[in-house]
N, C-alpha and C positions, 0 to 999 in steps of 0.2 A: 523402370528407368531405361533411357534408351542411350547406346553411343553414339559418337556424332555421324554416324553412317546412318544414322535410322534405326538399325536392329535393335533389338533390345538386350542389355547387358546382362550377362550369365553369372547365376547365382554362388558364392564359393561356398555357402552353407549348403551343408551335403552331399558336398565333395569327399570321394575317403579319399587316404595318402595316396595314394598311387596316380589316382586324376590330380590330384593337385602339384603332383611332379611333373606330371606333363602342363599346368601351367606354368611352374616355375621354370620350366627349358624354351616354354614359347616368349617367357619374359627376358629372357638370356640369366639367369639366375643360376644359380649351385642348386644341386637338390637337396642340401639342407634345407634350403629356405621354404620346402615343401611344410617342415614341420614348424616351423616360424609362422607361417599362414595357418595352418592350423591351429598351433594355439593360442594366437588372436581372435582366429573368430569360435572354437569351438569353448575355449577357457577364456579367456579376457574376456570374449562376446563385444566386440570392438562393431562399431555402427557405421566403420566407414574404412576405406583401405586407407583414406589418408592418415590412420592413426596408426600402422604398422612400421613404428618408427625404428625398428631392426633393420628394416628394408633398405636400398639406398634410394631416395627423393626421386629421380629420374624413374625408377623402375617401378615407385607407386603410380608415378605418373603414366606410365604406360597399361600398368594392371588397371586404372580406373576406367582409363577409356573403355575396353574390355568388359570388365568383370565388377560386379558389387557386392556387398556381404550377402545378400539376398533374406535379410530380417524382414517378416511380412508381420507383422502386428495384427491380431485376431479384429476387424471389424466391429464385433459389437459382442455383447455379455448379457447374462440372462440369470440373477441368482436365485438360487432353492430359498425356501423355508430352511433346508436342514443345513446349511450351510455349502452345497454342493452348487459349481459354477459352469455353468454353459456359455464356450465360447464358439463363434462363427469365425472361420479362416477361409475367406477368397482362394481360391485356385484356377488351375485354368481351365479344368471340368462346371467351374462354377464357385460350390463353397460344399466345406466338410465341418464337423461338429466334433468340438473336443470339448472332456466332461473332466472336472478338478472335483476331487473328491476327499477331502479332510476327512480323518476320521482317529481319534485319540496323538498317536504319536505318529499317523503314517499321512503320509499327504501323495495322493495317487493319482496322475491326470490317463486317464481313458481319450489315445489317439486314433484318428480313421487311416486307413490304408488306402480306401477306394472311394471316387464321387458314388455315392449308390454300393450298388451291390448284384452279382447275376446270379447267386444262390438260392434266391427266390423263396426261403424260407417263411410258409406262413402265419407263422406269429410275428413276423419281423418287418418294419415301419420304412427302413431304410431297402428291404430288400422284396418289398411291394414297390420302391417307388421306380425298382429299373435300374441300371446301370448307365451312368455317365462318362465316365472317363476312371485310367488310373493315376494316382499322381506321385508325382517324382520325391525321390529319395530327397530333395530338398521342401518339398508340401509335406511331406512326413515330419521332416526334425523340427522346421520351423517349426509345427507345431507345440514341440517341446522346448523347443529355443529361447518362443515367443511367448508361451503362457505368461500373464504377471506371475504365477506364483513357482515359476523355472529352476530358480536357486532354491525354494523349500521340497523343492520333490524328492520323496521317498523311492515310488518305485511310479512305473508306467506299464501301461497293459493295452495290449493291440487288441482294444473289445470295441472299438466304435463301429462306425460304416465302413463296411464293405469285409472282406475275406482276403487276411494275411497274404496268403499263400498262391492265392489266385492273381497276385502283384510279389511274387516272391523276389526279383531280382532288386526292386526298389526298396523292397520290407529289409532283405538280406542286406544291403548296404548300409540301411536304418542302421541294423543292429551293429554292425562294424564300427560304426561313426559311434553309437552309445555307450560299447565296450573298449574301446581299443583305450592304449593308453595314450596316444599321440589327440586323442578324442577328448570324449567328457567322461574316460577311466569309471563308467559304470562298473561294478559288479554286475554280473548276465541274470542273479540273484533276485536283480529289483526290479527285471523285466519279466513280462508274461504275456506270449504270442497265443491268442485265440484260435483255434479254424474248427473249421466242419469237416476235415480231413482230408481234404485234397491231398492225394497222396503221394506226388513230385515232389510239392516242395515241403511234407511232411519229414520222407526220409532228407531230402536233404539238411533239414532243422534239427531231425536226429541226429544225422554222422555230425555239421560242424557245431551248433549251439548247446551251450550251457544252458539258457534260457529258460523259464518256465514255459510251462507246456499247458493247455486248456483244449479241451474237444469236445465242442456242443455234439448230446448226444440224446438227450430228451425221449428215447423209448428203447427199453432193449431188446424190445421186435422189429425187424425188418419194414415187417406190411406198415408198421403203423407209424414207423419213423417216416417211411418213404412219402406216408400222406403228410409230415410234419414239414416233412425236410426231402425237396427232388434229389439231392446231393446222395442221398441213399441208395438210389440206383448207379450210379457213377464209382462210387465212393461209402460201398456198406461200413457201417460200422465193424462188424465184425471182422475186417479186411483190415480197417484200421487200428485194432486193437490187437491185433495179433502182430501186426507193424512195431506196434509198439512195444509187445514185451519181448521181442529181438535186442531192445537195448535196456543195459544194468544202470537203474535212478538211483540207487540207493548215495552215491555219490555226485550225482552230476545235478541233476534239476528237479521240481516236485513236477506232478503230471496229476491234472483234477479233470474230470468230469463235470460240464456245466450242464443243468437237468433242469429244465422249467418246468413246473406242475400247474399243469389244466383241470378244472375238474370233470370228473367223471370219463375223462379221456388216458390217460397216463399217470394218474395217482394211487391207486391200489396198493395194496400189500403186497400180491400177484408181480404188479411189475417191479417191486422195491425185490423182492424174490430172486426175482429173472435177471433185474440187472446186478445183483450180489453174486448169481452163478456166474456173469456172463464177468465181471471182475475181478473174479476170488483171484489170489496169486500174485496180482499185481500190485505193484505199491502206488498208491494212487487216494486219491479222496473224490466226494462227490459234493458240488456245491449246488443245493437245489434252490433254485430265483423263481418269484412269485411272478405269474402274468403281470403283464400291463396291457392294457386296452388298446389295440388297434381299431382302426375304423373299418368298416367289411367284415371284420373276422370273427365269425361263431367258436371264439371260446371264450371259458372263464377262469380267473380264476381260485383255485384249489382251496377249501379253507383252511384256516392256520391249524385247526385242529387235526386236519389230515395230511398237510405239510410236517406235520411233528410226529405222525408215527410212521408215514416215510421213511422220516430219520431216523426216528427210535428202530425201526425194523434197519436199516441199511447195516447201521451200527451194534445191531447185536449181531450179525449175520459178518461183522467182522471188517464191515466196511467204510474207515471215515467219512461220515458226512455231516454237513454244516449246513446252516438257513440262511441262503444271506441277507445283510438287511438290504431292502429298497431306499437308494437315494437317488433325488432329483425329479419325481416322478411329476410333481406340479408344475416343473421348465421340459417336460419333455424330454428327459434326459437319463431317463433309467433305462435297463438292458431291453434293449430293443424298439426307443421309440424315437431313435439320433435320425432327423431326414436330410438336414442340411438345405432348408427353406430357409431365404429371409424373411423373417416374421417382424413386426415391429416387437421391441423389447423396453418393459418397465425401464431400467439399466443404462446412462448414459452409453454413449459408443467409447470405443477404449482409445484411452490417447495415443 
């Protein structure tokens, strides 16, 4: 939406308190009224400034010209077999892929961070396809904002496109807007930030975040992760794990290990072994996720039967570990196949 200058009108969703005091001083406002706008659009989730009937009349009228809630409605929808939903959100990199994921009493939507991805990870669909742009702390929430199923969400996990932390300044405001209590008074609890371990905005997610913690880690050899994952030269694992147990979880956040099994590449007893020494000590879990099929890419994978004594080895060696299940894999939409193409979709478009 544009003001009547031509420009186009600035988003209030995704604003933390503090920008949004400097709009209420450019509106001539008190800075209460900072948290007045906040929780119209982050709790009422109000669709327009003209409903922030706290305000006085004159001063909506001046914030419209300005400013809009910046609610972006997901473009179109794509649903599973299993019940799991694939939504397309416009941005200004282009479009990103957020994945709703039902499952008993937890209802989990999977948001992107980044158009693309520059981690370049080879089993990974979005981070073949290149990087496009990052997007703003307001492309982020909307996406949680805007989901239909917004009000039933349990928790949310930075597992889509792109690399948390490689947009940490926009990810970090995310989290603020999620948590705070002038916010949408998350617990940090229901949240779970992904990376590959970039390790700036790793410790700074240590020192200020509650938050859950996930660190794709898929080998716990060097050479062999490094062919998995370039990120391993920048950013070894073993650099990042030792990052890690500098800080005490036992009351703060859980911290898992995400571990894809390929066959005949990373599946062994050998490497369930290696990465048992290379964790002992930590409190921590390992969640091992089944390939899914890229196109180019020579692997397979692992069969169920050698996914389960993975486990059984990880876990007698002292190490939680879990299988998790695969959803969404028929809309494109399980870990690692999110590109953020528009495709046409079975699924009317969303209202």
């Amino acid at each position: 939406m544009m003001t009547g200058s031509g420009l186009p009108k600035i988003p209030l969703l995704g604003m933390t308190l503090e920008e949004l005091k400097e709009v209420a001083a450019r509106a001539g406002l008190p800075a209460y009224a900072a948290k007045q706008i906040a929780d119209w659009i982050y709790r009422k989730r109000v669709s327009s400034i003209g409903e922030m009937t706290n305000i006085a009349a004159e001063k909506r009228v001046w914030l419209d010209r300005v400013y809009e809630t910046g609610v972006r409605l997901p473009e179109s929808r794509v649903g599973s077999a299993d019940g799991t939903v694939k939504y397309l959100f416009p941005v200004a990199a282009g479009a990103v892929e957020a994945v709703y994921i039902p499952a008993g009493g937890r209802a989990t939507l999977c948001v992107s961070s980044q158009a693309g991805c520059r981690m370049n990870c080879l089993f990974c669909m979005t981070g073949r396809q290149g990087f496009a742009g990052q997007l703003t702390a307001h492309e982020i929430v909307n996406q949680i904002h805007s989901a239909p199923e917004s009000a039933q969400l349990t928790n949310v996990v930075f597992m889509g496109m792109g690399e948390p932390f490689d947009n940490r300044e926009a990810v970090f405001r995310a989290l603020e807007i999620l948590t705070s209590s002038w916010g949408y008074g998350w617990s940090p609890k229901r949240i779970t930030v992904s990376t590959v371990g970039v390790m700036s905005g790793l410790r700074r997610f240590l020192e200020e975040s509650a938050c859950h913690l996930a660190v794709s880690l898929h080998s716990p050899w060097p050479e062999e992760r490094l062919s998995l994952m370039p990120v391993e030269k920048a950013f070894p694992a073993g650099e990042v794990i030792r990052l890690i147990r500098q800080y005490d979880f036992a009351h703060q956040r859980r911290v898992s290990f995400e571990y894809i099994l390929f066959e005949g590449r990373n599946d062994s007893v050998a490497h369930a072994e290696a990465l048992a020494r290379l964790l002992r000590g930590l409190p921590c879990r390992v969640n091992l996720i089944r390939f899914h099929a890229v196109p180019g890419v020579p692997l397979r994978s692992s069969p169920e039967r050698t996914m389960e004594l993975f486990r059984d080895t990880l876990n007698a060696q002292g190490i939680l570990c879990t299988l998790r299940a695969s959803r969404g894999e028929d809309i494109l939409a399980a870990c690692g196949m999110l590109s953020g193409q528009r495709t046409p979709s079975p699924d009317p478009p969303c209202p």
